[in-house]
TORLOMAR-276465 format. One record per residue: x, y, z of N, C-alpha, C, CB in turn; residue number from 1. Coordinates in steps of 0.2 Angstrom, whole numbers, plus 5000, padded with zeros to 4 digits. Glycine has a CB too. Layout:
// TORLOMAR-276465
@nX=X | nY=Y | nZ=Z | caX=X | caY=Y | caZ=Z | cX=X | cY=Y | cZ=Z | cbX=X | cbY=Y | cbZ=Z | seq=NUM;
...
END
This chain:
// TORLOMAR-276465
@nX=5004 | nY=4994 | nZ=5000 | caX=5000 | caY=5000 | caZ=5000 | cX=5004 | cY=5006 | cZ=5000 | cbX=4995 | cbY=5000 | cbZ=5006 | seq=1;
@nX=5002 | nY=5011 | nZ=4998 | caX=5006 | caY=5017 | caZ=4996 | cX=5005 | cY=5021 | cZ=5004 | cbX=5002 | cbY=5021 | cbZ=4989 | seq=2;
@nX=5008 | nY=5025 | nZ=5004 | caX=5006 | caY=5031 | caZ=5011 | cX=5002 | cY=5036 | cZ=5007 | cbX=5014 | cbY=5035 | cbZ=5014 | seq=3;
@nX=4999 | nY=5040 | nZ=5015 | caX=4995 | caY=5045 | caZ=5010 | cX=5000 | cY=5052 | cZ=5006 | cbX=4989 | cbY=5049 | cbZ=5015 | seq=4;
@nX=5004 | nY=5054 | nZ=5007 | caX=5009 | caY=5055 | caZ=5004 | cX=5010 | cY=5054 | cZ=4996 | cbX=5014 | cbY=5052 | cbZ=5007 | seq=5;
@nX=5012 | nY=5048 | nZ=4994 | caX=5013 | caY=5044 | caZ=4991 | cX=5005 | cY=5046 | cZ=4986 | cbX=5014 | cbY=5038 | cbZ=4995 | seq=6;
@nX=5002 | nY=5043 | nZ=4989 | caX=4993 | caY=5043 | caZ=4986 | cX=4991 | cY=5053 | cZ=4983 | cbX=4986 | cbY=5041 | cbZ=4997 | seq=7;
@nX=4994 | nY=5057 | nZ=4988 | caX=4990 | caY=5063 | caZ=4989 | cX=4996 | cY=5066 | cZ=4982 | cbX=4990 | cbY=5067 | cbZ=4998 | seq=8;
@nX=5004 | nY=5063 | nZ=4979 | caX=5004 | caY=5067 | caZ=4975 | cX=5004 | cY=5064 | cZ=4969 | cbX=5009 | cbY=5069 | cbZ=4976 | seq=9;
@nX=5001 | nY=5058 | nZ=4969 | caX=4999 | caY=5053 | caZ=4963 | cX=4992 | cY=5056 | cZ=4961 | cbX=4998 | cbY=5044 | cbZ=4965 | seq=10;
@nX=4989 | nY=5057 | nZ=4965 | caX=4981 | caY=5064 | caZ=4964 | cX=4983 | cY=5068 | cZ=4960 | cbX=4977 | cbY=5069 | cbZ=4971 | seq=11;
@nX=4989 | nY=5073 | nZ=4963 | caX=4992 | caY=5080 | caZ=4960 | cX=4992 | cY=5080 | cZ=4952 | cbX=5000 | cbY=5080 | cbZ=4963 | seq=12;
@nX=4997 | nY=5074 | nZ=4952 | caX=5000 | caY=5073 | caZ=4946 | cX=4995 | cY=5073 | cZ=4940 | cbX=5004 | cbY=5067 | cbZ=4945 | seq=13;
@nX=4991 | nY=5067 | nZ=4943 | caX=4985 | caY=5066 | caZ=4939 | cX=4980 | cY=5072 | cZ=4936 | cbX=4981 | cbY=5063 | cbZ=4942 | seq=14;
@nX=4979 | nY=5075 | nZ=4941 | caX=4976 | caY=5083 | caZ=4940 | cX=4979 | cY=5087 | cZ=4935 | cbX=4976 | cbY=5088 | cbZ=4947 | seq=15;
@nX=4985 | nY=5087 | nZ=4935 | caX=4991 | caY=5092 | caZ=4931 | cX=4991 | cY=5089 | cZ=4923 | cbX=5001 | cbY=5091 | cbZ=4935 | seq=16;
@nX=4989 | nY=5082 | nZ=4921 | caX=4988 | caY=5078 | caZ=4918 | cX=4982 | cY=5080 | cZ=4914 | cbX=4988 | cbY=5075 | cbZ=4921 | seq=17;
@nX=4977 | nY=5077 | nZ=4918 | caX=4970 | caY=5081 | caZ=4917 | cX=4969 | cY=5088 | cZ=4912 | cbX=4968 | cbY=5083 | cbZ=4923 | seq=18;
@nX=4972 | nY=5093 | nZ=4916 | caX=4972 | caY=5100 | caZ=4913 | cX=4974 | cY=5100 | cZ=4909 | cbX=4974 | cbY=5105 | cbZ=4914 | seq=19;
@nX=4980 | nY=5096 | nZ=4907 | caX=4983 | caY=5099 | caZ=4901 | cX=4979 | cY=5095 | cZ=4896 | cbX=4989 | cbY=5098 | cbZ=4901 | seq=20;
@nX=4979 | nY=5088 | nZ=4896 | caX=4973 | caY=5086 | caZ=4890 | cX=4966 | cY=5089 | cZ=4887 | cbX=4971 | cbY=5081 | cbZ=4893 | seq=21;
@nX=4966 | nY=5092 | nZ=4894 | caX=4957 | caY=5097 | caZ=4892 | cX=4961 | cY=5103 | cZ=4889 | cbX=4951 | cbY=5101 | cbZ=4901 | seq=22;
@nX=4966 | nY=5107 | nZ=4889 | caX=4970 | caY=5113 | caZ=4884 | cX=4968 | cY=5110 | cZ=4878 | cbX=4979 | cbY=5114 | cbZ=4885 | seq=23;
@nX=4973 | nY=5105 | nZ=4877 | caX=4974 | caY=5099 | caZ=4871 | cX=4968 | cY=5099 | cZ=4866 | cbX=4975 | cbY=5090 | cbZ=4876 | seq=24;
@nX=4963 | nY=5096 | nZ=4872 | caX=4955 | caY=5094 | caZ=4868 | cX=4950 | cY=5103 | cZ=4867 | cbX=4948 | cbY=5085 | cbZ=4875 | seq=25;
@nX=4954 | nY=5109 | nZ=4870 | caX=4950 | caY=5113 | caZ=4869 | cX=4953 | cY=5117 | cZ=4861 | cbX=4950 | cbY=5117 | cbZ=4876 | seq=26;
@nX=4960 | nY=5116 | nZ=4862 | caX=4963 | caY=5119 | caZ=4856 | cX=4961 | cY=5115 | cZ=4848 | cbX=4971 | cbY=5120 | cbZ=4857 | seq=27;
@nX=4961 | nY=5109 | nZ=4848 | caX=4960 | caY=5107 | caZ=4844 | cX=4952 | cY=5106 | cZ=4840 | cbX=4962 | cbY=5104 | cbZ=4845 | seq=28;
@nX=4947 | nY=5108 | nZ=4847 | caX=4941 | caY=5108 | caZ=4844 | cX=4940 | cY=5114 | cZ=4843 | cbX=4937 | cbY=5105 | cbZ=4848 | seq=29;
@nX=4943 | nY=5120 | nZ=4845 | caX=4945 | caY=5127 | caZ=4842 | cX=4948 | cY=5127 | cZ=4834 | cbX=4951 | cbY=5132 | cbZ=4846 | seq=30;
@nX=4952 | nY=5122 | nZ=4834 | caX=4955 | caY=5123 | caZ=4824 | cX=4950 | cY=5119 | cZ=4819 | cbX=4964 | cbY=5119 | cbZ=4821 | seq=31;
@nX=4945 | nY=5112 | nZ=4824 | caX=4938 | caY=5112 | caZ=4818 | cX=4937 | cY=5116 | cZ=4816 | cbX=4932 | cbY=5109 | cbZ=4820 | seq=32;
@nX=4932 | nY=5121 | nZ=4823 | caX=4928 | caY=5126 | caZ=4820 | cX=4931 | cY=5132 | cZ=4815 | cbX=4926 | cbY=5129 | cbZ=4826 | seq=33;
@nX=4940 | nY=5135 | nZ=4816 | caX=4940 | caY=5139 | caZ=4810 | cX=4947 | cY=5135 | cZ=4809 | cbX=4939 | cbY=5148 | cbZ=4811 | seq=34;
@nX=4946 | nY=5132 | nZ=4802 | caX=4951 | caY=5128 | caZ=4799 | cX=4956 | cY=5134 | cZ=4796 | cbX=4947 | cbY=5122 | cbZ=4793 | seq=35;
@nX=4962 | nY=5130 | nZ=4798 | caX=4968 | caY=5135 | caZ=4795 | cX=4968 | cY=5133 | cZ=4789 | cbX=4976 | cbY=5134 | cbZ=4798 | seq=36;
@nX=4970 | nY=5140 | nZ=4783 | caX=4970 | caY=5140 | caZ=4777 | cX=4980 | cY=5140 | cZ=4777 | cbX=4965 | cbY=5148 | cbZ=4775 | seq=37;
@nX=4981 | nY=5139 | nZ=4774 | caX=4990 | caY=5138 | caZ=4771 | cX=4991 | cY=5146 | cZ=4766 | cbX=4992 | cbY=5129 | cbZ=4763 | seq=38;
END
């Protein structure tokens, strides 16, 4: 078993994780809507 330590910065990380994927899935669903021209 982990300690809560252990536990409480494995949550952290996850969270930091999290956000960034929601950036990730926000910017890309921004260039569907206005598609870059070249």
């Amino acid at each position: 078993m982990m300690n809560s330590d252990e536990f409480l910065k494995l949550v952290y990380d996850l969270e930091q994780v999290r956000e960034v994927l929601e950036e990730k899935v926000k910017a890309h669903e921004e260039e569907q809507e206005q598609p870059i021209r070249n």
